[in-house]
N, C-alpha and C positions, 0 to 999 in steps of 0.2 A: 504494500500500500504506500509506503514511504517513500521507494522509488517510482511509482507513478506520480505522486505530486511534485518529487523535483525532474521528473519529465517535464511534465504537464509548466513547472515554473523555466522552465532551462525554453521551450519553446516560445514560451509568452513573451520572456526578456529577448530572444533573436526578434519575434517580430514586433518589439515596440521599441528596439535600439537598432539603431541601422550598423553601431560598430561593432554589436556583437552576431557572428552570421552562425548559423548548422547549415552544412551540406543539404542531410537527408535525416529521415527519420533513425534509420540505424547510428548515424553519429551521435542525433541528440539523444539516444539512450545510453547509448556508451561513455558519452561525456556526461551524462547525468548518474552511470553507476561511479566514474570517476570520483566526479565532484562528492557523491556520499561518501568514499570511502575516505579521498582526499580529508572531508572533513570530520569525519570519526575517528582518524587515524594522526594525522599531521597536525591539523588546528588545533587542537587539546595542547599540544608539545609548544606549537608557536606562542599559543597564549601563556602559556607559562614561561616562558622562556623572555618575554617583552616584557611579564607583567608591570615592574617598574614604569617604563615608558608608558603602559597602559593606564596606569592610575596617575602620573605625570598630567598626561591629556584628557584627562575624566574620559578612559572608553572610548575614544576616539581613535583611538590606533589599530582597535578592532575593526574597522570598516580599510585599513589599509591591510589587514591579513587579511581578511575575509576576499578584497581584491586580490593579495596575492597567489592565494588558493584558486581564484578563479584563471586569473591569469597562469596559473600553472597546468591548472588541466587543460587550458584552450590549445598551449604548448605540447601536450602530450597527446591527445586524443585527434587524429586525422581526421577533417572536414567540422570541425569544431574552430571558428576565429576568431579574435578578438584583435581589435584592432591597438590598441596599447594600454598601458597603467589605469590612467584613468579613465577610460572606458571600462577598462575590468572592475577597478571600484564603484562604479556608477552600473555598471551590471549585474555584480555581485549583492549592492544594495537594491536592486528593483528584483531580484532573483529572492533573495531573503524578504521582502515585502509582501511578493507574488505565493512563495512560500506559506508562510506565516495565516496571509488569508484564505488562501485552500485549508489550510489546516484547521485553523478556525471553524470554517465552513464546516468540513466531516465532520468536524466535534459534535458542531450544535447541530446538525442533521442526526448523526448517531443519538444524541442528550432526547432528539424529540421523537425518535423512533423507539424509545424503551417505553416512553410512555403511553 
């Protein structure tokens, strides 16, 4: 389910950013199981590793990891683009927005289907 919404997020950001492109559907899944793992596996380490500079900038430095994990899988995954840094940051944050309210969504769809 988890990977369908950052499918579902990873398409939404190619078509409402023109600097971030997918090929084809099979990229944007690929670069979407990336990006999960990227961020289950790497982000944890990065964030602990800045954390200093993160509370420096009140949490601000997270939206430059968060770019840079994105920009890292665009780097790794063929037919997945990003056109530079701060495209990746401004993708990675509409990606996590995009996110965030799909997930909301199933929540409260689920919250009103037990009842």
């Amino acid at each position: 389910m988890r990977l369908t919404l950052v499918f579902v997020a990873l398409l939404a950001v190619s078509y409402l950013m023109r600097s971030v492109e997918v090929d084809n559907v099979t990229s944007a899944l690929v670069a979407a199981l990336v990006l999960g793992l990227v961020n289950t596996l790497v982000r944890p380490i990065l964030v602990l590793l800045t954390l200093p500079v993160t509370v420096l900038t009140l949490g601000l430095f997270i939206l430059v990891i968060n770019g840079l994990m994105f920009w890292a899988v665009a780097n790794l995954v063929r037919g997945f683009h990003v056109a530079g840094f701060w495209s990746a940051v401004g993708g990675a944050l509409l990606y996590s927005i995009i996110s965030w309210a799909l997930s909301a969504l199933l929540l409260k769809l689920k919250n009103n289907r037990q009842y």
